[in-house]
C-alpha positions as CSV (number, residue, x, y, z in Angstrom):
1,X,-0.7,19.7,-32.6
2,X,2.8,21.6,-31.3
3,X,0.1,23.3,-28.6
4,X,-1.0,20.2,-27.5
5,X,2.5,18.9,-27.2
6,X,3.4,21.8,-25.1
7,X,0.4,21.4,-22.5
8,X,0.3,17.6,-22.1
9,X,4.5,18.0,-21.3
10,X,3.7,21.1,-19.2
11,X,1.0,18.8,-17.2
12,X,3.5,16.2,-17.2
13,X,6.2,17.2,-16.3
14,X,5.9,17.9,-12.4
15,X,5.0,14.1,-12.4
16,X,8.2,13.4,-14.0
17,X,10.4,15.2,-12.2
18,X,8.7,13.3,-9.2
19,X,9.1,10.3,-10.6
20,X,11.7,8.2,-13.2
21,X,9.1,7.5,-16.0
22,X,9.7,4.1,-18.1
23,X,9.3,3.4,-21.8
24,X,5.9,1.5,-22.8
25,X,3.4,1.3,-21.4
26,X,2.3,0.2,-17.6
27,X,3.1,-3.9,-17.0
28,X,0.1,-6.1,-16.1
29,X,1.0,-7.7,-12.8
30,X,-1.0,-10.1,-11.5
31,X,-3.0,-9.3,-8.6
32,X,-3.9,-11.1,-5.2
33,X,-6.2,-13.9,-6.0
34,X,-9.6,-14.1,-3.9
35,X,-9.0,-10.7,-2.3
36,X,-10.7,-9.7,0.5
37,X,-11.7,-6.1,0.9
38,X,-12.8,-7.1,4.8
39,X,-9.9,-8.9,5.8
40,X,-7.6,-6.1,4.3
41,X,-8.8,-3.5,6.2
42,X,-7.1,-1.8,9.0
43,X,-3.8,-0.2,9.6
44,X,-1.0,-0.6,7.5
45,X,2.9,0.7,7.7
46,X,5.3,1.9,4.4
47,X,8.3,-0.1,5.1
48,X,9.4,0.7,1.4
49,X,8.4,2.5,-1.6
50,X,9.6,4.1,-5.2
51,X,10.2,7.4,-4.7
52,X,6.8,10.0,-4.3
53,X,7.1,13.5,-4.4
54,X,4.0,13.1,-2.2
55,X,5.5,11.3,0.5
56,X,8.3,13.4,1.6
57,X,7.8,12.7,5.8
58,X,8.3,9.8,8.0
59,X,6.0,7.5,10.0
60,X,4.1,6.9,6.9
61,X,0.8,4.9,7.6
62,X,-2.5,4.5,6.0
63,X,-5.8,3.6,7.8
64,X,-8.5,1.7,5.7
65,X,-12.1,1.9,7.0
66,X,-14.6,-0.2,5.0
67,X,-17.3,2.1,3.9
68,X,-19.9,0.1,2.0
69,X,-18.9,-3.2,0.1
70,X,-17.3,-1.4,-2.7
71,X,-15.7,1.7,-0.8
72,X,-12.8,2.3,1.8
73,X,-12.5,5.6,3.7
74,X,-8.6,6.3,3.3
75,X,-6.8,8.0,5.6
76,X,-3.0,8.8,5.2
77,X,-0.5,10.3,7.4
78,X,3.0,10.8,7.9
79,X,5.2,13.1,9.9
80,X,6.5,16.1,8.1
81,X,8.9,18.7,9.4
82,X,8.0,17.5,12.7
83,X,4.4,18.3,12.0
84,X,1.7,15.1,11.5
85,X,-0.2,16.0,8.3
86,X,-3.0,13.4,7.4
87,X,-5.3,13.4,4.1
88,X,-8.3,11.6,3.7
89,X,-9.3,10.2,0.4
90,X,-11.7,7.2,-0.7
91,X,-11.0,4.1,-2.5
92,X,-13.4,2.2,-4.5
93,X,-13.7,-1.3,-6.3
94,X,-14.1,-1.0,-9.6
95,X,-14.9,-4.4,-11.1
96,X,-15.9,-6.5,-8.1
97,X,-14.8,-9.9,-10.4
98,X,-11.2,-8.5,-9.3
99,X,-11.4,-6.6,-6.1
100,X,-7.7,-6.4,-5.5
101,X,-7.9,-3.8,-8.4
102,X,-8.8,-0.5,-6.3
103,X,-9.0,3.1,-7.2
104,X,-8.0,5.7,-4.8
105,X,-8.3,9.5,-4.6
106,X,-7.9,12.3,-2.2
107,X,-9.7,14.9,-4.1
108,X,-13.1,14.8,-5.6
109,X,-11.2,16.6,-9.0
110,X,-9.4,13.7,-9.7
111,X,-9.5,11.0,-11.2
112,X,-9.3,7.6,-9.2
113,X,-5.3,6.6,-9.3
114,X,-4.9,2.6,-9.9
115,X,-3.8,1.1,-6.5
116,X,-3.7,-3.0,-7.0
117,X,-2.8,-5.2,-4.1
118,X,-0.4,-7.7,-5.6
119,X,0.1,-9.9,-2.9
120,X,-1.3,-9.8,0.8
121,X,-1.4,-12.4,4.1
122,X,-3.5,-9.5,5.6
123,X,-2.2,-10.2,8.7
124,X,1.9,-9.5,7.7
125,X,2.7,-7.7,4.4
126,X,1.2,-6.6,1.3
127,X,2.5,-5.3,-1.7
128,X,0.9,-2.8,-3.6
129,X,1.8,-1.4,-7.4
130,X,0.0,1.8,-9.0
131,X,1.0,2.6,-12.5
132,X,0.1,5.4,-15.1
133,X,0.1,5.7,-18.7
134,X,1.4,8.5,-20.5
135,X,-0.2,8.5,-23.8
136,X,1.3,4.7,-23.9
137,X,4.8,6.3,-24.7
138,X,6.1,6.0,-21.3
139,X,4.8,5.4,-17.3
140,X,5.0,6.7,-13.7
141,X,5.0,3.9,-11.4
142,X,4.7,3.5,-7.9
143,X,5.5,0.4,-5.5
144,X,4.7,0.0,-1.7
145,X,5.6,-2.6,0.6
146,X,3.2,-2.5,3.4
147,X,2.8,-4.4,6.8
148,X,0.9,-4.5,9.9
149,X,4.1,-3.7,12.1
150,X,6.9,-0.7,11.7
151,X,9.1,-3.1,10.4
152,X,10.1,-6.9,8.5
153,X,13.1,-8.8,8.3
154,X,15.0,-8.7,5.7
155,X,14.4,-11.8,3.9
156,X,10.8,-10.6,3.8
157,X,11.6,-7.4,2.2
158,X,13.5,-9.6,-0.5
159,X,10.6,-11.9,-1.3
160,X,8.7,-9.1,-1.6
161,X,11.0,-7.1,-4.4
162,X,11.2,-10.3,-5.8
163,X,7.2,-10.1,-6.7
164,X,8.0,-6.9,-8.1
165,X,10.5,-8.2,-10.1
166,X,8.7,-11.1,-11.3
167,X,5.7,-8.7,-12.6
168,X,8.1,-6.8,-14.7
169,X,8.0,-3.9,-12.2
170,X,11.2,-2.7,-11.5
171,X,12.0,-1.9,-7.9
172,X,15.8,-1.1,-8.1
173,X,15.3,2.1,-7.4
174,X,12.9,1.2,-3.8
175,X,14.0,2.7,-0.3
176,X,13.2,2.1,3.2
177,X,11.0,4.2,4.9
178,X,11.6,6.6,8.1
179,X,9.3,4.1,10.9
180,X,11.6,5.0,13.6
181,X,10.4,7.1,16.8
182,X,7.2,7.6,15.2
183,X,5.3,6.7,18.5
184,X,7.6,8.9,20.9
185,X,7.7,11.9,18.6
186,X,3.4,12.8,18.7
């Protein structure tokens, strides 16, 4: 059992340092009624997120490409050290009764991460929540607020925490994202 310990907090433990875990379990937010896989599809900017070790660059933006009615070719960039790196990944409905529920991955060795669209005009803004388990002691979280332009006003970006909020996800911890000279710099 001490073994086990050890590997599960040795596999854990880069996540962690990425991330600030929370105590219990992941919340169950409620999820964009009616989604539409279609409509959502399309270029969208990160205007704000929870910390990610992944997402260290700037002029973050992911590209969604319907693939079949249940799969989305994903493609991700940002610009890192003045270098644009992209990664492709697919995402996939997994209960078409609630298809703002998605899976995404960008490796055929893992496992589908949860990536739920909370809220969504899918012409504006859309909020997006991915959340993670840890043997239901503690979670790693992730929160994105997403739009169709480099930026939103402010009182946008407030409604929009305050969906977070009001799902139990907290969000104090959210910061803006580097959108600025992303079109002069490639």
């Amino acid at each position: 059992m001490k073994l086990l310990c050890v590997v599960v907090v040795g596999l854990v433990l880069p996540v962690i340092r990425a991330q600030v875990p929370h105590w219990g379990p992941c919340p169950d937010p409620a999820v964009q009624p009616a989604f539409s896989l279609k409509q959502f599809m399309g270029r969208w900017f990160e205007i704000a997120k929870l910390p990610a070790q992944f997402e260290k660059g700037r002029c973050i933006e992911t590209n969604f490409t319907l693939a079949t009615d249940r799969s989305v070719r994903v493609v991700s960039s940002e610009i890192l050290k003045g270098e644009l790196r992209k990664i492709e990944g697919t995402g996939v409905v997994e209960d078409m009764k609630n298809p703002a529920k998605l899976g995404i991955s960008y490796s055929y060795v893992l496992p589908y991460s949860p990536y739920w669209i909370l809220s969504t005009d899918y012409v504006n803004t859309a909020l997006v929540y991915s959340c993670t388990d840890i043997l239901r002691l503690f979670h790693v979280d992730f929160a994105w607020i997403l739009a169709r332009t480099r930026t939103l006003p402010d009182a946008t970006l407030e409604k929009a925490r305050q969906v977070f909020a009001d799902n139990n996800i907290d969000v104090s911890r959210m910061i803006p994202s580097r959108q600025q000279g992303c079109d002069k710099t490639l």
